[in-house]
N, C-alpha and C positions, 0 to 999 in steps of 0.2 A: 459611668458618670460623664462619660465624654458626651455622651449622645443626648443631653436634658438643652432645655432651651436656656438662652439669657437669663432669664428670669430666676434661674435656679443658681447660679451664680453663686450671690451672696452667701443666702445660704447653704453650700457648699464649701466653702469659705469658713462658714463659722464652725460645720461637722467637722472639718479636715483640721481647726486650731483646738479644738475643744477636746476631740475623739481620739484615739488611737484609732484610726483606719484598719491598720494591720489587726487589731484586734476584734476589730466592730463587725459584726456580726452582717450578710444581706439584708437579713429581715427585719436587724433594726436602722439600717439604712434605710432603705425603704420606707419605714416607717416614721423616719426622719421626713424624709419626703415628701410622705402622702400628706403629711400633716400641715406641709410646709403649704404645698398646693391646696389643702383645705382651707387653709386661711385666705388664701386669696382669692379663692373663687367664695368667700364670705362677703371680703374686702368689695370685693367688684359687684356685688348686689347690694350690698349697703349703702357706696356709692350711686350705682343706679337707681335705687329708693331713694336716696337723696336729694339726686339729679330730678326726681318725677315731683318730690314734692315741690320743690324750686319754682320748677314749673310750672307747677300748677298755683302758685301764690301769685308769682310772677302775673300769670293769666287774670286771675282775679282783681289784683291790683289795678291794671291797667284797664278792667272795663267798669269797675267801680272810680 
């Protein structure tokens, strides 16, 4: 757990208050994890769709 980035932090945080660690199995760390990073790398496309359509109103706007 030492080795994950910032970002993993938090939730690290909420496994460690919520879990028994001592009990918690790799594989469902792990899969705490992976899940954790799924969502984000969701977050960060939805945002970027976001961001495109923005733009692209944004663009229309101004030449109308």
């Amino acid at each position: 757990m030492q080795t994950l980035t910032p970002q993993f932090d938090h939730i690290l945080v909420g496994i460690e208050v919520s879990k028994d660690l001592e009990a918690m199995s790799i594989e469902e760390l792990s899969n705490s994890l992976e899940a954790h990073e799924q969502r984000l790398v969701k977050r960060k496309n939805n945002e970027k769709v976001t961001e495109h359509a923005l733009q692209a109103k944004v663009g229309q706007s101004t030449r109308g």
